[in-house]
C-alpha positions as CSV (number, residue, x, y, z in Angstrom):
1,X,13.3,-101.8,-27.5
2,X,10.1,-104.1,-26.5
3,X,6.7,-103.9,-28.2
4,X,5.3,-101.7,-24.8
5,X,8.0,-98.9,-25.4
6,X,6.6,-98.7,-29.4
7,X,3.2,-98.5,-28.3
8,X,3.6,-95.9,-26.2
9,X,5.9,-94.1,-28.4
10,X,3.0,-94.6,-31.4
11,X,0.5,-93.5,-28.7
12,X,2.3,-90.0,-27.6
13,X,2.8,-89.1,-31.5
14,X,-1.1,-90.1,-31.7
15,X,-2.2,-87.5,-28.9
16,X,1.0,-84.5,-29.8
17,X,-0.7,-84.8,-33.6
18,X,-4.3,-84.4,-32.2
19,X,-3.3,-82.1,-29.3
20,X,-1.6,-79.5,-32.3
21,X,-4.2,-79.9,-34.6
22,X,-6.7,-78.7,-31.4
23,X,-4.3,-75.7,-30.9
24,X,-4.3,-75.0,-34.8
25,X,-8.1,-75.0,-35.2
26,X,-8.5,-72.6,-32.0
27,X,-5.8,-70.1,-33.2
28,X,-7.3,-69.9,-36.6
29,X,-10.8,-69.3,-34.5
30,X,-9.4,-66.5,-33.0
31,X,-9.6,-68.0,-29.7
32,X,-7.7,-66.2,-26.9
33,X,-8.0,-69.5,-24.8
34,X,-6.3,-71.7,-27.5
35,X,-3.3,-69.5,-27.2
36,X,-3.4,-68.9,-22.6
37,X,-3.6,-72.4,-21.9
38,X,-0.6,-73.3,-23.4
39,X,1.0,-70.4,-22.6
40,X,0.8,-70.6,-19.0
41,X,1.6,-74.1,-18.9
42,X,4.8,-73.5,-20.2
43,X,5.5,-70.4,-18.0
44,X,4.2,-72.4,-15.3
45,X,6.9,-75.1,-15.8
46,X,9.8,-73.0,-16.5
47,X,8.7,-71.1,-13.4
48,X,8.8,-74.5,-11.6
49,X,11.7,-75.7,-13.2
50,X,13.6,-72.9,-12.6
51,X,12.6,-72.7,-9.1
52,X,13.8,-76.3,-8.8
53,X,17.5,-75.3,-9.8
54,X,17.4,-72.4,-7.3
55,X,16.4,-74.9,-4.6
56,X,19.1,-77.4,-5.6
57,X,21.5,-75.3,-5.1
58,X,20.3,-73.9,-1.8
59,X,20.2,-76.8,-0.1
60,X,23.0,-78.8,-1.6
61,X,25.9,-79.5,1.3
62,X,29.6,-79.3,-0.1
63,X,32.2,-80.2,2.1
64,X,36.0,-78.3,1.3
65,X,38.6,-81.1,0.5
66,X,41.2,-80.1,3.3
67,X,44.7,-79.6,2.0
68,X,47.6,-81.7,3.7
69,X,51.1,-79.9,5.1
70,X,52.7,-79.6,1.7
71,X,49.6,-77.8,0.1
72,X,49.0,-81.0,-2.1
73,X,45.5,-81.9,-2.1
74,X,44.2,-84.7,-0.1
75,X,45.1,-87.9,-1.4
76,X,42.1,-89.8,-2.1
């Protein structure tokens, strides 16, 4: 792992730690936007996520492995 990756690494703890104690100070302030935001973010990319997976399958193109004389599968 190179010095880059570390730094970044360091960096993303850096914001997650400030980024929760932001979410921490507006719950306790009773704030109804500390708790939406979040919220429908993560609704937002489950909804997307799951919508990926639905579209994955529907557009994926499987072609049947065709079955020889004997009814042996195709030899590869």
């Amino acid at each position: 792992m190179n010095d880059s990756s570390r730094s970044q690494g360091g960096l993303i703890c850096i914001a997650v730690v400030i980024l929760g104690l932001l979410f921490l100070k507006g719950v306790l302030s009773g704030s109804y936007v500390a708790l939406a935001i979040p919220v429908t973010i993560l609704v937002a990319f489950f909804l997307g996520l799951a919508f990926w997976v639905g579209w994955t399958i529907y557009t994926i193109h499987v072609e049947p492995e065709i079955d020889d004389e004997d009814g042996d599968q195709a030899s590869q």
